[in-house]
C-alpha positions in Angstrom: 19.9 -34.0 48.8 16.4 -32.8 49.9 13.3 -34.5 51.0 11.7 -33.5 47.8 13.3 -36.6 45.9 16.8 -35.4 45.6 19.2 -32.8 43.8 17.6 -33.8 40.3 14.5 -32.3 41.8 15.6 -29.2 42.9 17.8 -28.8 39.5 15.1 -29.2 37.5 13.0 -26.5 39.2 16.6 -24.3 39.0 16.9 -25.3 35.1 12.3 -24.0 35.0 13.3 -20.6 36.6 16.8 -20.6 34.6 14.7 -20.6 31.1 12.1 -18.7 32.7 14.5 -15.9 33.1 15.6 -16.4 29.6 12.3 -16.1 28.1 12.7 -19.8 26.8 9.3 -20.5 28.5 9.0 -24.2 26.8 12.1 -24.9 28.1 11.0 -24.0 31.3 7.8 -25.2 31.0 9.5 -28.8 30.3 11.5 -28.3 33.3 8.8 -27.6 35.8 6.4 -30.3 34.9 8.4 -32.9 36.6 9.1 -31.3 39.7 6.9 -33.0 42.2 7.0 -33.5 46.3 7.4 -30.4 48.2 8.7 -28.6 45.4 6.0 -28.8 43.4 4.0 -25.4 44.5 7.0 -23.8 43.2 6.9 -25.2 40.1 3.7 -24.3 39.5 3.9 -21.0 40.2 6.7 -21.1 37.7 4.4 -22.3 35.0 1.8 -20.0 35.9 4.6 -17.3 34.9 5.5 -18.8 31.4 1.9 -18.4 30.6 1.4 -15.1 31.6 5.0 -14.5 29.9 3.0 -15.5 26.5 -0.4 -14.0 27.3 -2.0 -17.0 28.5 -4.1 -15.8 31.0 -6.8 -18.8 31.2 -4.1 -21.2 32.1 -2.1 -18.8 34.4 -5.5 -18.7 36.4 -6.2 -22.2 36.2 -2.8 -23.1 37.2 -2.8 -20.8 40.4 -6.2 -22.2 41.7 -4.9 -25.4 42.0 -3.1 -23.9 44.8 -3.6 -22.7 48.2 -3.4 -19.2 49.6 -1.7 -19.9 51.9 0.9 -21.9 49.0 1.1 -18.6 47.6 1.3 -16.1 50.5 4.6 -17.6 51.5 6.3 -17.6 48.4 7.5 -14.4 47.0 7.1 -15.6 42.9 3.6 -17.1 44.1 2.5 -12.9 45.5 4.1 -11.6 42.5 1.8 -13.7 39.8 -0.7 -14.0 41.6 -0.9 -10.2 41.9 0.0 -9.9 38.0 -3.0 -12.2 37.9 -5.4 -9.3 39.6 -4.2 -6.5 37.4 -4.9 -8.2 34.1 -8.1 -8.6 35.1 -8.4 -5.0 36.5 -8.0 -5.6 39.7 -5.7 -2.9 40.0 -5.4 -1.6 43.4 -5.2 -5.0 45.7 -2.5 -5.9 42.6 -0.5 -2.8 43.7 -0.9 -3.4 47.1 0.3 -7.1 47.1 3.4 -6.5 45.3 4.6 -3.6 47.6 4.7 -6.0 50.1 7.4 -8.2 48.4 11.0 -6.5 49.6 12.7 -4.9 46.2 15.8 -7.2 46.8 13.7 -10.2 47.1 12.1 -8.9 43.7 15.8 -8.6 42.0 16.7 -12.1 43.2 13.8 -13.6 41.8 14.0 -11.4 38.5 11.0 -9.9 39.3 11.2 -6.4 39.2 9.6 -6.2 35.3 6.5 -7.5 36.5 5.9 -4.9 39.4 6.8 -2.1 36.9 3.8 -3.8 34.6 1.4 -3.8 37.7 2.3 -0.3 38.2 1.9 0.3 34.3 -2.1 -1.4 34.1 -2.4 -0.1 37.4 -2.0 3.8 35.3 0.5 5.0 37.6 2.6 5.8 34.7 5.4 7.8 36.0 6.1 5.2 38.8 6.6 2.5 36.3 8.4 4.6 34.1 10.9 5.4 36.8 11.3 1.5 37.7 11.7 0.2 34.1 14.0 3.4 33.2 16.2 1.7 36.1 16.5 -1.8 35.3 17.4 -0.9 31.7 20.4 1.6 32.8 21.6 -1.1 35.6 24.8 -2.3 35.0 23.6 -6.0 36.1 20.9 -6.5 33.8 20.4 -9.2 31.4 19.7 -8.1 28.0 16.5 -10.5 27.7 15.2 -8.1 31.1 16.4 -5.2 29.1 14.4 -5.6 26.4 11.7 -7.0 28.6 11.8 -3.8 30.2 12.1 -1.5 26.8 8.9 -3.3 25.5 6.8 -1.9 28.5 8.1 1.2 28.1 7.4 1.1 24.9 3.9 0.8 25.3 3.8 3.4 28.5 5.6 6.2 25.8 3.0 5.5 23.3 0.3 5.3 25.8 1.2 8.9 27.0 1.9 9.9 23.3 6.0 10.9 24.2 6.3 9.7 19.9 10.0 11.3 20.4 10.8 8.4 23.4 8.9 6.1 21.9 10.8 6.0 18.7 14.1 6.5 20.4 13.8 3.2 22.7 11.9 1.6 19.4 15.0 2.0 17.6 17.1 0.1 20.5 14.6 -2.6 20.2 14.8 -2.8 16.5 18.2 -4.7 17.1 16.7 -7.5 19.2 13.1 -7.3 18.4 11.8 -8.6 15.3 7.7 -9.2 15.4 5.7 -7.8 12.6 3.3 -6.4 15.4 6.4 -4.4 16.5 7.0 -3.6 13.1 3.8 -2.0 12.5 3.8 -0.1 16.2 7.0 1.4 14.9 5.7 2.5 11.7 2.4 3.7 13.2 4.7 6.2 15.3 6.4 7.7 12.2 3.6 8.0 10.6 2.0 10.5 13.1 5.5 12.2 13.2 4.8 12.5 9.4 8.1 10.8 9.0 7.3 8.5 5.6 10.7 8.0 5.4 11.1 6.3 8.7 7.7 4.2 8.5 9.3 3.0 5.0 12.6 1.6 6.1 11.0 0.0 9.3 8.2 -1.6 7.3 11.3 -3.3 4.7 11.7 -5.4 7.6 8.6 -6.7 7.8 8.3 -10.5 8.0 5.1 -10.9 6.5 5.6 -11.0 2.1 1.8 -10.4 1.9 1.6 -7.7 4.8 5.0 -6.1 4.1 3.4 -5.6 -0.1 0.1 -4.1 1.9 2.0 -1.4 4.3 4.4 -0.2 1.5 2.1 0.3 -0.8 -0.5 2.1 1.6 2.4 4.7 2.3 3.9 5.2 -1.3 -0.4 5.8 -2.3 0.1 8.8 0.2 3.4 9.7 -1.2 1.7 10.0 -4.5 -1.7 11.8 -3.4 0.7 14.5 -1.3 3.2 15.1 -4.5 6.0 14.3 -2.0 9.0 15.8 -3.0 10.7 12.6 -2.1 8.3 10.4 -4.0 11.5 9.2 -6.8 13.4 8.3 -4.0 10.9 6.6 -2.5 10.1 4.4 -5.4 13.7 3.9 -6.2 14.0 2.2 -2.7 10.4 0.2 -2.0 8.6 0.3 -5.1 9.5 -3.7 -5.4 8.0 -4.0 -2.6 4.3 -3.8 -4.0 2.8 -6.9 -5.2 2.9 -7.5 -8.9 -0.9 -8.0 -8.5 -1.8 -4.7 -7.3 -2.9 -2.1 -9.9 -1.1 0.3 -8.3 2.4 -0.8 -9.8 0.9 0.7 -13.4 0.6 4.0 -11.7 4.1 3.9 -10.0 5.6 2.8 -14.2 3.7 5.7 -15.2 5.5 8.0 -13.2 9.0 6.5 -13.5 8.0 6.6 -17.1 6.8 10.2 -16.9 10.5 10.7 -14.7 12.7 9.5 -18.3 13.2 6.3 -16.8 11.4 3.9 -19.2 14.2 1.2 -19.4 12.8 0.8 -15.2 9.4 1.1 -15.9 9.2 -1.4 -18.8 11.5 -4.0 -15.7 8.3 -3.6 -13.6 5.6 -3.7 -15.9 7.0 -7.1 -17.4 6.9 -8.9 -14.0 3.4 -7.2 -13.4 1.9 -8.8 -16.8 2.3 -12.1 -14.5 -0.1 -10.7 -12.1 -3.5 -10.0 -11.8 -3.1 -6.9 -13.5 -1.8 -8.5 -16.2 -4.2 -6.7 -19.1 -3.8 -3.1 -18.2 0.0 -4.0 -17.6 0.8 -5.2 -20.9 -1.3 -2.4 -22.6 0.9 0.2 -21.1 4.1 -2.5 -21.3 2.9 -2.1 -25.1 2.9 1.4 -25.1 6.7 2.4 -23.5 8.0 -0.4 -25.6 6.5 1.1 -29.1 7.6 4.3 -28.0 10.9 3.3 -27.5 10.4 1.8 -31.6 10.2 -1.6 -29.8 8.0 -2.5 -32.0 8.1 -6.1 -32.1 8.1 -6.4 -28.2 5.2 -4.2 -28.3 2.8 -5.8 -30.5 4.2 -9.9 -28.2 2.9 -7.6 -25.4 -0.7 -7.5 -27.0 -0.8 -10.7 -28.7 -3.0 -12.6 -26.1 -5.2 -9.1 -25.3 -6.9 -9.2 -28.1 -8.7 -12.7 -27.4 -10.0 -11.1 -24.1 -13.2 -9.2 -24.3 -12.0 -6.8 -21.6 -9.0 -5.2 -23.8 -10.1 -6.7 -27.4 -10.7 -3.3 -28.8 -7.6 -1.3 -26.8 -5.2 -3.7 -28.1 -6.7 -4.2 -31.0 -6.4 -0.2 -31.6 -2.4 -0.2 -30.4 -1.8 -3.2 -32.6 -3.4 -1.3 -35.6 -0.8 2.0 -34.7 1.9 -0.1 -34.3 1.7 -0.9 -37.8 1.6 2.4 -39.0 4.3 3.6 -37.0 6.2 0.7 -38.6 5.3 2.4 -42.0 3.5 -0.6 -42.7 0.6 1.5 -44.1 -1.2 -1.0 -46.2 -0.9 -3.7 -43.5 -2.4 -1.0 -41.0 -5.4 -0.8 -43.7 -6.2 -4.4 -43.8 -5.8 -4.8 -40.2 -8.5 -2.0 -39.4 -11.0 -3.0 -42.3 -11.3 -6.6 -40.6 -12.4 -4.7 -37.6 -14.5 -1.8 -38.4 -18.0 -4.1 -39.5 -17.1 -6.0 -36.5 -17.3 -3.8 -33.8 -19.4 -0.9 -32.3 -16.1 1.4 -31.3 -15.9 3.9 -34.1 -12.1 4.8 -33.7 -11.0 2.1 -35.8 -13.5 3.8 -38.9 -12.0 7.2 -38.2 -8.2 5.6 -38.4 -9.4 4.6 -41.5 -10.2 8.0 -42.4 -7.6 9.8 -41.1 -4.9 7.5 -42.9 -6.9 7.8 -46.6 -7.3 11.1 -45.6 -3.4 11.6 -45.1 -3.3 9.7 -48.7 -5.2 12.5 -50.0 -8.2 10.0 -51.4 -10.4 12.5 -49.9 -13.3 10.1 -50.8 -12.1 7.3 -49.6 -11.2 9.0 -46.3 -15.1 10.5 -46.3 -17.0 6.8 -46.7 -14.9 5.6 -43.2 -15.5 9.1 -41.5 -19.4 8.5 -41.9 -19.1 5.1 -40.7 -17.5 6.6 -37.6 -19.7 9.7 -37.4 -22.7 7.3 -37.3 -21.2 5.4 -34.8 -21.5 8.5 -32.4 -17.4 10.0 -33.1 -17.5 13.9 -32.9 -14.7 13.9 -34.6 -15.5 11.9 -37.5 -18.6 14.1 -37.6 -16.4 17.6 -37.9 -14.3 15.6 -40.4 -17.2 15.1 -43.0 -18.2 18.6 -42.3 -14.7 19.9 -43.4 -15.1 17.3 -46.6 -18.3 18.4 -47.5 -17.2 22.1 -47.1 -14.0 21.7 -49.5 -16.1 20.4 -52.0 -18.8 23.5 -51.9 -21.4 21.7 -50.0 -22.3 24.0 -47.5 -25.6 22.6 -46.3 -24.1 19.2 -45.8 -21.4 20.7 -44.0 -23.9 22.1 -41.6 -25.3 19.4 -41.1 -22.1 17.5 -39.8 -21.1 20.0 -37.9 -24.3 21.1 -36.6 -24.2 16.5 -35.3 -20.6 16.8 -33.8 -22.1 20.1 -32.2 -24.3 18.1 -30.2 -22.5 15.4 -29.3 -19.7 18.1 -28.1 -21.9 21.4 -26.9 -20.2 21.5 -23.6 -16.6 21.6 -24.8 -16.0 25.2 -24.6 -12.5 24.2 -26.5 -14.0 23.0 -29.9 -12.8 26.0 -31.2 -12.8 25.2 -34.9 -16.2 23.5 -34.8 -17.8 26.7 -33.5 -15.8 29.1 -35.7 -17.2 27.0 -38.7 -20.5 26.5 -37.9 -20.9 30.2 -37.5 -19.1 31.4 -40.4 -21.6 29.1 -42.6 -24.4 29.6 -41.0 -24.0 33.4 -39.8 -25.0 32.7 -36.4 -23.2 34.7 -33.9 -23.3 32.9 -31.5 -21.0 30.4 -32.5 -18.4 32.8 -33.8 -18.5 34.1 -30.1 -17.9 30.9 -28.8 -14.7 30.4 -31.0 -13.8 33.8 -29.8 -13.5 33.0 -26.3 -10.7 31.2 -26.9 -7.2 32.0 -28.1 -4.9 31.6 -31.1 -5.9 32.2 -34.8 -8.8 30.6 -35.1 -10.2 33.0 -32.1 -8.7 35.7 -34.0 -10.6 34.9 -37.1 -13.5 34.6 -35.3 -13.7 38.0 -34.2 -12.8 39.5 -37.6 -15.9 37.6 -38.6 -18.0 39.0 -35.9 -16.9 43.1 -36.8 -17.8 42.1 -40.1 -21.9 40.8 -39.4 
């Protein structure tokens, strides 16, 4: 028993430095805040560690100037914080000097020997501290809380000097003990610049975080995508669940496992994405796979509620129209379309009209709906009056539908069949050499037509 109020004294200290040592700093902070007497210096020295231990520099500080030098010059553990103190506040070079004049064994005994490798490392004498941490993590005798006390500022003196090779070797050692999202990230941030997606992928499954784990996977699969990595399938197959059922991007990752002949996936993910915030532009393309998989009941479900909303009236309204037909529900397509077409400014429901009475061979029927279209601004519709009108030996009106899709589409250096007719009615050459300049038999009939003016 000492004069410091007893063995329950002293054993408490003991039990502050024994969680101390084992990172179980409010353990050890409990422990030393009912030390008193003599002993209390020591303690709190010991809690000015535990706060430096968790980046609590403010109360370190405050902690230590509540002592005396003097408290602190003859204590070893008092040197050693109070000269971690120094360099994390870039007092570099009296930090150094103070902790050289603690004796290494007295270091190792106080489990110590960490924070002089840290001076040294804030200090920049990198390979010094490299040496000493290299050391305590190959020693036989040491703990595996200082072992991965001592990988962690390695860690950050490999990434500080760039080794990315060391860096990712004693980051994979870590990965077994250390499980931080800001580690995480670190580890992912060095495969990236290794160009390793792989890697970053895998690491970043681990992440903690739902929210930050859907945010870092789907950064990396966007780059996947925008490189055309060869790996990109295998990539999806493993972390494309990953991304958030709100993000847009999980339409463009469908898409391509669509595009890749796996539809019965891509329909799995767009389902739980028309739950999402992308729920619209989901279940328009949901509605799309599952009709071309002759789904056709699914499909039009997937719509159903699309075509109250504004923002996709006319899209779903559209698909809902073609699903019908594709059902051979022809008549019931009809109806459907005529309900719309007065209704709405979007002239592709007129020119379904037209193309289905067209199909029907009511010619005139077919003509009436291809107007409506026309007028509403449709090339298309416009070339298909044209063609009416010149089947039924109008030439001049035929002109003058073409001569309206012409200027609606007078950049399109494709509209081959627009061109060829315009000039073979109205003998301008110029549009016969424009339908030329393409290929196939309407390019072919073209330049007949032109050795023949």
């Amino acid at each position: 028993m000492t004069q410091d109020g007893g063995i329950v004294n002293e054993t408490n200290l003991y039990l502050g430095h024994v969680n101390l040592a084992l990172s179980k700093y409010k353990l050890a902070e409990k422990y030393y805040s009912v030390v008193y007497g003599n002993l209390k210096q020591e303690a709190v020295i010991g809690l000015a560690e535990a706060s430096l231990r968790i980046n609590d520099i403010t109360k370190a500080d405050v902690l230590i100037r509540t002592l005396k030098s003097v408290d602190l010059q003859i204590r070893p553990r008092g040197v050693v914080v109070k000269a971690m103190l120094d360099s994390l506040k870039g007092r570099h070079e009296s930090a150094v000097n103070s902790i050289k004049l603690v004796d290494p064994k007295i270091l190792k005994e106080l489990d110590l020997t960490i924070e002089k490798a840290q001076i040294y490392f804030f200090a920049d004498r990198l390979k010094e501290a490299e040496e000493q941490l290299n050391n305590i993590i190959k020693a036989p005798d040491t703990t595996n809380v200082n072992r991965m006390r001592a990988m962690k500022v390695l860690w950050q003196i490999y990434n500080k000097e760039n080794k990315m090779d060391d860096a990712l070797k004693i980051g994979m050692k870590m990965l077994l003990l250390e499980n931080s999202d800001s580690f995480y990230i670190s580890l992912a941030n060095i495969y990236d610049k290794k160009g390793d997606l792989s890697g970053a992928l895998k690491v970043l499954s681990y992440l903690n975080s739902k929210r930050l784990k859907e945010q870092e996977i789907e950064k990396r699969l966007k780059i996947a995508f925008a490189k055309k990595d060869p790996s990109l399938n295998k990539y999806l197959s493993l972390y494309a669940n990953y991304v958030s059922d709100d993000s847009p991007f999980v339409i463009e990752i469908a898409r391509h496992i669509a595009k890749e002949n796996d539809k019965k996936r891509a329909i799995e993910i767009l389902k739980k994405a028309t739950k999402g915030h992308s729920a619209g532009a989901a279940s328009l393309y949901l509605s799309e796979l599952l009709t071309e998989e002759k789904r056709f009941t699914e499909a039009k479900k997937a719509l159903e509620f699309l075509t109250l909303d504004p923002r996709y009236t006319r899209s779903a309204s559209m698909m809902l129209g073609e699903i019908l037909e594709k059902e051979g529900k022809i008549n019931k397509a009809i109806e459907y379309y005529k309900k719309i077409v007065d209704n709405v400014k979007d002239p592709r429901f007129a020119e379904k009209l037209g193309e289905i009475f067209w199909k029907q061979g009511k010619r005139d029927e077919a003509k009436k709906y291809f107007i409506i279209a026309s007028d509403k601004g449709n090339d298309r519709a416009s070339v298909r009056v044209g063609d009416y009108y010149y089947l039924t030996g109008e030439p001049d009106k035929a002109l003058e539908y073409y001569k309206k899709a012409l200027n609606m589409k007078k950049e399109d250096p494709d509209y081959l069949w627009l061109n060829y007719q315009y000039g073979k009615i109205s003998g301008q050459r110029e549009y016969l050499i424009k339908a030329a300049s393409g290929s196939g038999e309407i390019a072919e009939a073209a330049k007949i037509l032109l050795r023949q003016f």
